[in-house]
C-alpha positions as CSV (number, residue, x, y, z in Angstrom):
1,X,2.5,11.6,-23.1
2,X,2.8,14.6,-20.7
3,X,1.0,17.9,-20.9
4,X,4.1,19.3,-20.2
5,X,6.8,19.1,-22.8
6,X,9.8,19.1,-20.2
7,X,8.4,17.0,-18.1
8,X,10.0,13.7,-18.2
9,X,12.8,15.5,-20.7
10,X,14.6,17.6,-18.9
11,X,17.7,18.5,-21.2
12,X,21.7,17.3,-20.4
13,X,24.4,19.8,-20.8
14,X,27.3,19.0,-23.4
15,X,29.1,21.5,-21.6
16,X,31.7,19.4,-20.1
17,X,35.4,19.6,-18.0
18,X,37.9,17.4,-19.9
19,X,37.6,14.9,-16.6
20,X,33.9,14.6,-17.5
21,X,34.0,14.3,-21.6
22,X,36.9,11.4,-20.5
23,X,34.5,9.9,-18.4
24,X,32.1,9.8,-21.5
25,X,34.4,8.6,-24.0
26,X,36.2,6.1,-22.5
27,X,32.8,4.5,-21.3
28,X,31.8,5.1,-25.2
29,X,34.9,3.2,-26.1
30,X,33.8,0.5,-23.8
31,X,30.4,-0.2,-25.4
32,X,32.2,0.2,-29.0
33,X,33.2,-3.3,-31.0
34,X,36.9,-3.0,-31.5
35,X,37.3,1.0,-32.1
36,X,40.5,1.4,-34.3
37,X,43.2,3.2,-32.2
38,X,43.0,6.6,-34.7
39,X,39.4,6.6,-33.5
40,X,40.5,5.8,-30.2
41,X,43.1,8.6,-29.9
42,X,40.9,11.1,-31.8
43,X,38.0,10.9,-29.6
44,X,40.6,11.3,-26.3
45,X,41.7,14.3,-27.9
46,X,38.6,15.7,-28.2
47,X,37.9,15.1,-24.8
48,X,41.2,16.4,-23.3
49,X,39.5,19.8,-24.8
50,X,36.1,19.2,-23.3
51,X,34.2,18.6,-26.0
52,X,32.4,15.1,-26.4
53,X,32.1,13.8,-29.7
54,X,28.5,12.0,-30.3
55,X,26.6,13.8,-27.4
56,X,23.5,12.6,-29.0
57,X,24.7,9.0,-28.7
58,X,24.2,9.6,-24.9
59,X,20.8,11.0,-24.9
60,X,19.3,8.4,-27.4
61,X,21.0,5.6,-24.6
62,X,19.0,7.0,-22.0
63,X,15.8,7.9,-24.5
64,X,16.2,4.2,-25.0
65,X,15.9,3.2,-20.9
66,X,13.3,5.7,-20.8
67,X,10.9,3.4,-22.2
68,X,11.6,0.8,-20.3
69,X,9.5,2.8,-17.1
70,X,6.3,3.7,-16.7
71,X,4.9,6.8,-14.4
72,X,2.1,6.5,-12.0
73,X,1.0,9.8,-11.0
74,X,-1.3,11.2,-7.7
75,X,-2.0,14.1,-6.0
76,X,-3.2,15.1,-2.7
77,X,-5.8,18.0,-4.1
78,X,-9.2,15.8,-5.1
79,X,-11.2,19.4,-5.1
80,X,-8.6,21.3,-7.1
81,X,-10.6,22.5,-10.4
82,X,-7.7,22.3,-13.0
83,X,-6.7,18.6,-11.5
84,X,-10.2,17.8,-12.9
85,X,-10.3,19.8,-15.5
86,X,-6.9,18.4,-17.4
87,X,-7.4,14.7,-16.0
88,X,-11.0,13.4,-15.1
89,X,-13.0,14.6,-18.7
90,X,-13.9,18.1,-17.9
91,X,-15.0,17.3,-14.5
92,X,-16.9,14.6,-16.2
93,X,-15.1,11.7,-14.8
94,X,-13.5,10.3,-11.4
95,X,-11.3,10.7,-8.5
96,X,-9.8,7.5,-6.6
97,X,-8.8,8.3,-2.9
98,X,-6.0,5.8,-1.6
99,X,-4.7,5.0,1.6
100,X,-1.5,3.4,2.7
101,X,0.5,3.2,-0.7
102,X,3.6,4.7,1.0
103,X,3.8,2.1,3.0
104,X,4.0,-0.6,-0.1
105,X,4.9,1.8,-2.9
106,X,8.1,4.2,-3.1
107,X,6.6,7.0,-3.7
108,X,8.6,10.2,-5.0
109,X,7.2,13.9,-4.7
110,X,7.8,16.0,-7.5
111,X,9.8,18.9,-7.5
112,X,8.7,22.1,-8.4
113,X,11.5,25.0,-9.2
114,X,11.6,28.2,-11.3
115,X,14.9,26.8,-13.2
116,X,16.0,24.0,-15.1
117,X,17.6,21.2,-12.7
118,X,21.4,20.8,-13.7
119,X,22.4,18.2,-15.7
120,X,25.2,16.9,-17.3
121,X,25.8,14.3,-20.1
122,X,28.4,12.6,-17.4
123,X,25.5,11.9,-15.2
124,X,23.7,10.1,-17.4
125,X,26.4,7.3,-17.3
126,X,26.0,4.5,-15.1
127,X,25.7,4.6,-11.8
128,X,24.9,7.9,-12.0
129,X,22.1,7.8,-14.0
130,X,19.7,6.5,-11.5
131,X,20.1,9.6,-9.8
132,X,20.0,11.7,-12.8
133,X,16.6,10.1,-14.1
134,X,15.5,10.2,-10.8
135,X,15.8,14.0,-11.5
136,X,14.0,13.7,-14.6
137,X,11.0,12.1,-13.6
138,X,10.2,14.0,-10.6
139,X,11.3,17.5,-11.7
140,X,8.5,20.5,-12.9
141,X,8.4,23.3,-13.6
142,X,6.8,25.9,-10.5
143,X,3.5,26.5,-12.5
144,X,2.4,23.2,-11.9
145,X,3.3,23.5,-8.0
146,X,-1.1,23.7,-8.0
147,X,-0.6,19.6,-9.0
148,X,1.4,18.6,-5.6
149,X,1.8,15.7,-7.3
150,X,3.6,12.3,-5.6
151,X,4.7,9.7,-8.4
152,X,5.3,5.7,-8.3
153,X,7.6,4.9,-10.7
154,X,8.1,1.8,-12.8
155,X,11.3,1.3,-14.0
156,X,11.9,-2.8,-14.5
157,X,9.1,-3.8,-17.1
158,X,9.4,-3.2,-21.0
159,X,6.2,-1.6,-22.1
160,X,4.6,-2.9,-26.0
161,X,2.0,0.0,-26.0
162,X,0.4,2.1,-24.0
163,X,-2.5,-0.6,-23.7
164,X,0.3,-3.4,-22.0
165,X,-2.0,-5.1,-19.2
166,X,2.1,-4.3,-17.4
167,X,1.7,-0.9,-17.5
168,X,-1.3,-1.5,-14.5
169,X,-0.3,-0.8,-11.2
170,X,-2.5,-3.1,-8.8
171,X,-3.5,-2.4,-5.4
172,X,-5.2,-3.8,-2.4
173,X,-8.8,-3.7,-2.1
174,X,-8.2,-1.9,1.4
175,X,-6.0,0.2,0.0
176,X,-9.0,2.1,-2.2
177,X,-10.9,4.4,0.5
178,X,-13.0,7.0,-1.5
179,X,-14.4,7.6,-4.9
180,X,-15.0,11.1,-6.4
181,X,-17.9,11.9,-8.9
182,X,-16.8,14.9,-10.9
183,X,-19.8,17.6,-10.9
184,X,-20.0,17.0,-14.7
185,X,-20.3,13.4,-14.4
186,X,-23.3,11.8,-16.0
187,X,-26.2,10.3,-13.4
188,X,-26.0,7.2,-15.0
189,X,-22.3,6.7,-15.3
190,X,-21.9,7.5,-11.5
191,X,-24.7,4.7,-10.8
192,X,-22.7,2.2,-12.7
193,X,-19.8,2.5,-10.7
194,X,-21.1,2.6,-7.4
195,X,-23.3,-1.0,-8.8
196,X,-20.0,-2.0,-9.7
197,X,-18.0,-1.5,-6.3
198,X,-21.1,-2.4,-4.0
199,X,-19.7,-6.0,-2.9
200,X,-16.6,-4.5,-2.6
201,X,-14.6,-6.3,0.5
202,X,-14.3,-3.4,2.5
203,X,-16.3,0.1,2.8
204,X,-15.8,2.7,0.0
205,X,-16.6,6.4,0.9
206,X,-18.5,8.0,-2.0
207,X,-18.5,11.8,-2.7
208,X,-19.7,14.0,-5.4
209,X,-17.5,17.5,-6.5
210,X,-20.0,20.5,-6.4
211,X,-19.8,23.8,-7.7
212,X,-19.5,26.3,-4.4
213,X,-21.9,29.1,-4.9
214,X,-19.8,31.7,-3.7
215,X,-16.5,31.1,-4.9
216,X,-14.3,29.8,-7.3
217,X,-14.1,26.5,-5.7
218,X,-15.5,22.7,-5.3
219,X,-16.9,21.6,-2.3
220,X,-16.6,17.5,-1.9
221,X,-20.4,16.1,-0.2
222,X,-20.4,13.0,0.8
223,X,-22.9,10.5,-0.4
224,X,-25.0,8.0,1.5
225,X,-25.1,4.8,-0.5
């Protein structure tokens, strides 16, 4: 789960023109087992008015290819102290540093606004709803512009738990470059990773996050190994 509770959730409208709750019904009518032709000409009529009966029918459809996709998420600030703070333990754990991804990965920068994006049941209907979960997954809200967070998204694997060995993203071992120690990180913790990446194939950069002494701040120092 997300720390924020519209990321990834980013409501549809049910406000619809009578085009657009068409659209939605007959494509409901389509994925229905023999609807009886009252049902069939009551639902039309609702959506000749703009109103679209079972709204909620469309959300749980895409709830339900939701969590078919997994969300791997990076940003470009290693020294930024709520980064650490929310995701590496209290400054207690550690910060990968990757190069080349883009190149292999299709990676996504989220969007930061002040408003909701616009959304509309109607674009949650196929093909349309690439684009619209496209918008989903990669839109925040402004306050957490400090994140400038890129994101690699999953979308083809079906996830059993949090814990699925699918839900792992590999990567190549050129592609790892650096490793961060959070200034909170225990001495002997940070000893057994760098003993675990010595034979690494190629060279790792180590650094340790310190406290600036001035300023509200981290400063990254490299480490010789």
């Amino acid at each position: 789960s997300f720390n924020d509770p519209f990321d990834c959730s980013i409501p549809a409208s049910n406000i619809s023109t009578p085009a657009e709750a068409t659209e939605c019904v007959e494509y409901l009518l389509r994925q229905m087992e023999a609807p009886t032709p009252a049902f069939q000409a009551w639902v039309r009529n609702e959506a000749s008015n703009g109103r679209i009966p079972f709204a909620e029918d469309f959300e749980k459809g895409w709830r339900k290819s939701l969590e078919k996709a997994g969300v791997v998420c990076f940003t470009e600030r290693p020294d930024n102290l709520l980064m650490w703070a929310h995701y590496a333990s209290q400054h207690g754990g550690l910060c990968l540093g990757f190069e080349g991804l883009s190149e292999r990965l299709d990676l996504q920068r989220v969007q930061y606004a002040k408003t909701l994006p616009t959304l509309k049941l109607v674009d949650l209907l196929p093909p349309k709803d690439l684009e619209a979960t496209k918008i989903r997954l990669t839109s925040k809200s402004c306050r957490w512009a400090y994140e400038r967070e890129w994101r690699f998204i999953l979308c083809e694997t079906k996830f059993s738990s949090n814990s699925d060995p699918h839900r792992k993203v590999p990567f190549s071992p050129n592609e790892l470059r650096r490793v961060i120690f959070g200034c909170r990180m225990p001495a002997e913790r940070r000893q057994e990773v760098i003993l675990l990446l010595k034979n690494w194939p190629t060279k790792i950069h180590f650094y340790e996050a310190v406290t600036h002494s001035s300023r509200f701040a981290l400063n990254l120092r490299p480490i010789e190994i």
